[in-house]
C-alpha positions in Angstrom: 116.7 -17.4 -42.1 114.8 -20.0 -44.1 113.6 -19.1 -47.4 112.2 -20.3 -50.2 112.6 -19.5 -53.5 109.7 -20.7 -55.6 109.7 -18.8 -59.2 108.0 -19.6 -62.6 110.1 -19.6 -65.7 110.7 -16.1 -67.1 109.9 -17.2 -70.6 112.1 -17.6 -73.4 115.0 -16.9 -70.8 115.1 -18.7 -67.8 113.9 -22.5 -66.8 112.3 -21.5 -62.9 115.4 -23.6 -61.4 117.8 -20.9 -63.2 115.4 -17.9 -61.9 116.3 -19.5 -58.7 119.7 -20.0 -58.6 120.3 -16.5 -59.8 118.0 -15.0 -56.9 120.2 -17.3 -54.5 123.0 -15.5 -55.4 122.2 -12.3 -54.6 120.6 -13.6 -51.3 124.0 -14.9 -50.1 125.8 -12.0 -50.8 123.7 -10.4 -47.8 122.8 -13.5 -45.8 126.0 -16.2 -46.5 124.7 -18.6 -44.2 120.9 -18.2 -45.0 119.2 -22.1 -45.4 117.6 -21.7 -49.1 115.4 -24.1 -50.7 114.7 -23.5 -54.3 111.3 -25.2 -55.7 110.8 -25.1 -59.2 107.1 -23.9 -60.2 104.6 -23.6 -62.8 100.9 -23.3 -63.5 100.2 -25.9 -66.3 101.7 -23.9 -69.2 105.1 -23.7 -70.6 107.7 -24.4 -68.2 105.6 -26.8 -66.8 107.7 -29.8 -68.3 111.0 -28.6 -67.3 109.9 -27.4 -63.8 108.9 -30.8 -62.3 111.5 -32.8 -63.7 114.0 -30.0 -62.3 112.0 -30.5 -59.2 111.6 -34.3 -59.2 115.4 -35.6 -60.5 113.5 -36.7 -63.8 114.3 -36.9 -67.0 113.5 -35.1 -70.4 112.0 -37.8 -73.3 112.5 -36.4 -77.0 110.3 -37.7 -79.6 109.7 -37.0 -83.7 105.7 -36.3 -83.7 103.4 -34.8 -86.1 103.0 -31.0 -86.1 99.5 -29.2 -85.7 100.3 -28.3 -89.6 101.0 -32.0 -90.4 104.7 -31.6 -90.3 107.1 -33.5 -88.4 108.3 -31.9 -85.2 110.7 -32.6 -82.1 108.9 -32.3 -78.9 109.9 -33.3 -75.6 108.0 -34.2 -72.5 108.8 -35.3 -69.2 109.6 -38.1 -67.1 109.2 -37.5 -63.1 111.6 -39.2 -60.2 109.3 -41.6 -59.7 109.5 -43.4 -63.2 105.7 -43.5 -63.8 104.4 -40.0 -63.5 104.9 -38.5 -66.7 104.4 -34.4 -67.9 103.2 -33.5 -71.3 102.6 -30.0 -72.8 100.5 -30.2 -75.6 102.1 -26.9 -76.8 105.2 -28.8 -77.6 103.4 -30.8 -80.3 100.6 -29.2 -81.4 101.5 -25.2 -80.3 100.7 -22.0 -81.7 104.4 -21.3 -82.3 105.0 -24.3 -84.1 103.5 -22.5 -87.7 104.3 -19.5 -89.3 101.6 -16.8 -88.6 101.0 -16.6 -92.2 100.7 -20.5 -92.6 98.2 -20.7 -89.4 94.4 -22.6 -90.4 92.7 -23.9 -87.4 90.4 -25.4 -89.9 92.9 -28.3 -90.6 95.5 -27.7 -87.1 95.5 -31.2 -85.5 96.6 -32.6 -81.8 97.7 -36.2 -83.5 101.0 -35.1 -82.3 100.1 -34.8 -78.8 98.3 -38.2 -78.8 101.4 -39.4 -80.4 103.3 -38.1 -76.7 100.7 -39.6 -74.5 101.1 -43.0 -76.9 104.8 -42.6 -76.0 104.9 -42.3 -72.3 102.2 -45.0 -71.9 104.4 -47.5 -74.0 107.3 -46.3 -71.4 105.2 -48.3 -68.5 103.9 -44.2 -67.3 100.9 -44.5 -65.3 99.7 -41.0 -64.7 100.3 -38.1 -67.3 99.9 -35.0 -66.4 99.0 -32.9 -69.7 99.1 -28.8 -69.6 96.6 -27.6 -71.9 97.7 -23.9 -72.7 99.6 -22.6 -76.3 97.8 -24.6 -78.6 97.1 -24.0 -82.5 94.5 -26.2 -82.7 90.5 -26.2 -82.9 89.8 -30.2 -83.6 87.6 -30.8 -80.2 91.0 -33.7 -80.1 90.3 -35.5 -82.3 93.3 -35.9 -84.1 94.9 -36.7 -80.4 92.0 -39.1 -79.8 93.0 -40.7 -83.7 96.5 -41.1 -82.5 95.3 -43.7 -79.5 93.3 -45.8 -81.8 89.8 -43.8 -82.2 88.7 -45.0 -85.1 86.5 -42.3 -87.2 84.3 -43.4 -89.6 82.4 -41.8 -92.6 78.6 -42.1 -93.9 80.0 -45.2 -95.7 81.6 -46.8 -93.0 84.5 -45.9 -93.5 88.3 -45.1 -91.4 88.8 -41.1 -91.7 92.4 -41.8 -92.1 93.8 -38.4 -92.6 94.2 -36.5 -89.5 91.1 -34.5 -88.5 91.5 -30.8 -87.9 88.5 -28.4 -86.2 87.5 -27.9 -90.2 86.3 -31.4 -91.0 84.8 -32.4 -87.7 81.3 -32.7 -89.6 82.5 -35.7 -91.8 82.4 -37.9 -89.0 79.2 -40.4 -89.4 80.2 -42.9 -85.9 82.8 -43.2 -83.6 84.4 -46.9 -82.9 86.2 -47.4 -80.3 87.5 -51.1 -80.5 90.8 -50.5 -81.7 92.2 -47.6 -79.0 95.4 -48.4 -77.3 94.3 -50.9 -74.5 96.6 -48.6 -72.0 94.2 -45.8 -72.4 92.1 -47.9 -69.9 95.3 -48.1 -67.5 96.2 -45.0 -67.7 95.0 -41.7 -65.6 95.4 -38.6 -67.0 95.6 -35.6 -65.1 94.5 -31.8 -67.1 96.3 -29.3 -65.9 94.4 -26.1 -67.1 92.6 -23.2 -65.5 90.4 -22.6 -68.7 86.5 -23.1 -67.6 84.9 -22.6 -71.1 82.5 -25.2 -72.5 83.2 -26.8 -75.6 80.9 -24.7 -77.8 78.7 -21.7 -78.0 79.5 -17.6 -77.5 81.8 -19.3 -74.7 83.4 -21.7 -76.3 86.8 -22.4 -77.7 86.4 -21.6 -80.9 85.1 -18.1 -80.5 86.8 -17.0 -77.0 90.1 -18.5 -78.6 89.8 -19.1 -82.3 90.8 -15.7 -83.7 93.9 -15.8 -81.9 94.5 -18.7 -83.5 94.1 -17.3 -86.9 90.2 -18.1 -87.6 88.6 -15.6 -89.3 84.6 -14.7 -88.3 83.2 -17.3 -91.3 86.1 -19.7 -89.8 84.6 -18.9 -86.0 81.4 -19.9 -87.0 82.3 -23.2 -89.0 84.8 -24.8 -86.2 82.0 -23.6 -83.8 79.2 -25.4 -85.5 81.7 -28.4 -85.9 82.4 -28.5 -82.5 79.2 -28.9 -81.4 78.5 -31.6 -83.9 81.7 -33.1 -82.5 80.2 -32.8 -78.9 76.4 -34.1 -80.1 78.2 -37.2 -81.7 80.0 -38.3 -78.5 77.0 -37.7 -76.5 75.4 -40.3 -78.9 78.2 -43.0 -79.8 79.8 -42.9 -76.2 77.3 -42.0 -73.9 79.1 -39.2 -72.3 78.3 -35.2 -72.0 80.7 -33.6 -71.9 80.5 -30.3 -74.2 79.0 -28.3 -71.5 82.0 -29.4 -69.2 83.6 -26.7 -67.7 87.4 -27.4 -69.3 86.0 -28.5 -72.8 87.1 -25.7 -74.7 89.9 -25.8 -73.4 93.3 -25.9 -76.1 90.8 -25.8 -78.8 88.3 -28.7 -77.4 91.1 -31.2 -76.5 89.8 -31.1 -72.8 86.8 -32.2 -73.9 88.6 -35.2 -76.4 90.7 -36.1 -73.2 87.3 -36.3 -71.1 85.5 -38.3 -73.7 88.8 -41.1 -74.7 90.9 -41.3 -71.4 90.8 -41.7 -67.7 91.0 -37.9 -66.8 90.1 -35.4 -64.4 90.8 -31.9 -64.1 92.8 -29.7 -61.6 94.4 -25.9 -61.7 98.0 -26.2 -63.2 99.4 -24.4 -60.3 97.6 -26.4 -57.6 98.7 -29.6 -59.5 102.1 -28.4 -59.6 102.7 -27.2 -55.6 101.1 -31.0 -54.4 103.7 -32.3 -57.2 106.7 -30.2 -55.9 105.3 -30.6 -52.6 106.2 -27.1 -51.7 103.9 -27.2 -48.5 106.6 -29.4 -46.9 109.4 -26.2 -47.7 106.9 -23.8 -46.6 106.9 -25.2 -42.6 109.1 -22.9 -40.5 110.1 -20.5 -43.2 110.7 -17.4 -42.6 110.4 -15.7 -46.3 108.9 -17.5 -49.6 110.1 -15.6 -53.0 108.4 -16.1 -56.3 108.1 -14.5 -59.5 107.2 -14.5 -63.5 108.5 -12.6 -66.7 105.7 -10.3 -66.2 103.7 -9.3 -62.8 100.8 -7.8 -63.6 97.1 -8.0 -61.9 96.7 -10.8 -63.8 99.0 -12.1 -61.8 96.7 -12.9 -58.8 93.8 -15.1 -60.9 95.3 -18.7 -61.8 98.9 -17.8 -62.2 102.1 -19.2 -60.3 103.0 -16.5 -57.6 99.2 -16.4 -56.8 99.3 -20.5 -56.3 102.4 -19.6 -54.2 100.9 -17.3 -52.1 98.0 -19.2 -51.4 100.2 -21.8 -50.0 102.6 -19.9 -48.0 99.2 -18.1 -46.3 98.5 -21.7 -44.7 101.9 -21.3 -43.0 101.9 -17.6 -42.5 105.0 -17.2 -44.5 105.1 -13.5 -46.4 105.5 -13.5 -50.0 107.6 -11.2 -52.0 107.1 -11.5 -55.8 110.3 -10.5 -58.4 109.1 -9.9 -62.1 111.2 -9.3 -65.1 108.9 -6.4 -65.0 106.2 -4.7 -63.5 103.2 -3.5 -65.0 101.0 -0.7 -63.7 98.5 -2.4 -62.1 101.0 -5.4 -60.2 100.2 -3.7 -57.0 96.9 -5.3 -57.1 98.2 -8.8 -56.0 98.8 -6.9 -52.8 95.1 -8.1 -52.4 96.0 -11.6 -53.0 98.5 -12.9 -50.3 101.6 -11.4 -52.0 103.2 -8.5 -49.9 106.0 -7.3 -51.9 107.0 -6.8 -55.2 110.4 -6.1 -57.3 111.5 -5.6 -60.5 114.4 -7.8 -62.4 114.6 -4.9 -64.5 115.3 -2.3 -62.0 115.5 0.3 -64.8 113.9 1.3 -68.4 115.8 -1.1 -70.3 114.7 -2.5 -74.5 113.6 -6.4 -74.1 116.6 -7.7 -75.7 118.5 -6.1 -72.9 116.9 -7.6 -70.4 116.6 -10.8 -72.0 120.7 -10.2 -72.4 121.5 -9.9 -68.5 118.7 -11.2 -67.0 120.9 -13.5 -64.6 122.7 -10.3 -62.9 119.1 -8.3 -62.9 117.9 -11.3 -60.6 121.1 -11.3 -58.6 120.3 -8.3 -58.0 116.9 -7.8 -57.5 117.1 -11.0 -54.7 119.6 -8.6 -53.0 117.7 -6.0 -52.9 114.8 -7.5 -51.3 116.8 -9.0 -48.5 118.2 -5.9 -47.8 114.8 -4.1 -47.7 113.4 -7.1 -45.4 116.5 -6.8 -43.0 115.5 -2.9 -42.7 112.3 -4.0 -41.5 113.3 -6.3 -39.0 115.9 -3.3 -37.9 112.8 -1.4 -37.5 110.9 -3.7 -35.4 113.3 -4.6 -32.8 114.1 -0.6 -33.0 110.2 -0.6 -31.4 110.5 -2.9 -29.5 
């Protein structure tokens, strides 16, 4: 048999070339001589980074950056095997998990630190960047990200906004001067990984669809809100570009919309982006079984997310899917309408999280084994008909 294992991360766990390798294991203990390909996957978000270098022979860049709180932070970001493709999460600079939930105000959260990446990798001679928008703790429309590639922001007087521009003081902003960005802006294309749709601003938009999770309260809603479409009028006028009503603005807090405004960008699905990177169509001719998987399978599952992108592939080539989570929720089954035709659970009994988390490599071992031995009765069966 050829099969292909092509798994998310399970997060905070396993990186999706671990998920693999512990699935492989449990396939060989059935099927020793069994040709296995493992393609690391992801859908934009976190994991993202990790899974195309792991799938690429890249390399992992580490770099001191500014926090969305204004402190320093150690983010890394990604290199592909090519040497000029490089993969950014914005989460790893300016993420939600980066400040204390008690120290969390999206009216002064700023992207500089992700600009300060995309600076990075562009000074590295990187001509593409692919950026995955999800995790973020910010609201600033990018501008912060936008003041860390030479956007300069200037007040009613004319002058620099120096400080770095959170959601809460978008309003300041009098004109927008653009002679001083980084001249590899211009040279560089940028590629948004993000299935987020929502405008900038409005009921829709990111700061009331995502702001509260981010900490804003209602009065904080309506200010970034209001801000954000200032932020959105004011590019419309100084650059000549519409883009609030964009589907993607709102994305991480508006920076989709900063990215569409300052760069060279365009927009794809993370999980399509990832499967043309991986190139996981070329694995998928002649096999016989594709495996994926996440931390959690729910009906979620089937809009956006990884095994869904996997599926959708593998239907081209007729391949049957079989999904392993690290759980299953009640209402997994309904991927069953979305190209996936089997599902497992890592954690094959009621276990506590930390358990899981504990032995999740012999819960996948397992789990691949037990779906090769179920597929093995079926072919038993057929033949039995036959």
């Amino acid at each position: 048999m050829k099969i292909v294992i092509a798994s998310d991360s399970f997060k905070e766990n396993l990186t999706s070339l671990q998920v693999a390798s512990c699935i492989e294991k449990g396939i060989k203990k059935v099927l020793p001589k069994a040709k296995i390909f493992k393609v690391p996957m992801a859908d934009g978000g976190e994991g993202t980074v990790q899974a195309l270098v792991d799938a690429t022979g890249g390399k992992i860049i580490r770099k001191k950056v500014t926090g969305p709180d204004g402190n320093k932070v150690t983010a890394r970001y990604g290199i592909l095997g090519d040497g000029v493709t490089g993969v950014i999460e914005m989460a790893e600079a300016s993420g939600l998990h980066l400040v204390e939930k008690e120290d969390r105000n999206p009216l002064t959260a700023t992207t500089y630190g992700t600009g300060e990446l995309i600076a990075d990798a562009m000074k590295r001679g990187i001509e593409t960047i692919i950026i995955g928008l999800g995790g973020s703790a910010t609201v600033d429309g990018g501008a912060g990200m936008a003041q860390a590639l030479g956007v300069r922001f200037l007040d009613k007087g004319g002058n620099e906004i120096t400080h770095h521009l959170g959601g809460g003081r978008l309003k300041v902003i009098a004109s927008i001067d653009m002679s001083q960005i980084n001249p590899l802006v211009r040279k560089t294309k940028i590629i948004i990984a993000s299935d987020v749709t929502n405008p900038l601003a409005g009921k829709k938009g990111a700061a009331y669809v995502f702001g509260p999770q981010k900490g804003a309260t209602p009065a904080q809603v309506k200010t970034l809100d209001e801000n954000l479409k200032y932020f959105g009028q004011l590019i419309k006028k100084d650059l000549k570009k519409d883009i609030a009503s964009k589907p993607g603005a709102g994305a991480a807090g508006g920076l989709g919309a900063a990215l569409m405004a300052f760069t060279r960008s365009s927009m794809k699905r993370g999980v399509d982006l990832v499967v043309k990177v991986t190139e996981l169509e070329k694995y998928l001719k002649g096999a016989d079984l594709v495996i994926t998987g996440e931390g959690r399978v729910d009906f979620q599952t089937a809009f956006g997310k990884t095994p869904a992108g996997v599926a959708k592939a593998a239907k081209k080539y007729k391949v049957p899917v079989v999904a392993i989570g690290g759980c299953l929720a009640d209402d997994a089954r309904g991927v069953f309408d979305h190209g996936i035709h089997g599902l497992d659970a890592a954690a094959a009994k009621d276990m506590s999280f930390e358990e899981a988390i504990k032995n999740s490599r012999k819960h996948l071992e397992l789990a691949g084994e037990r779906v090769i031995r179920m597929i093995l009765i079926g072919k038993k069966m057929a033949r039995k008909k036959k």
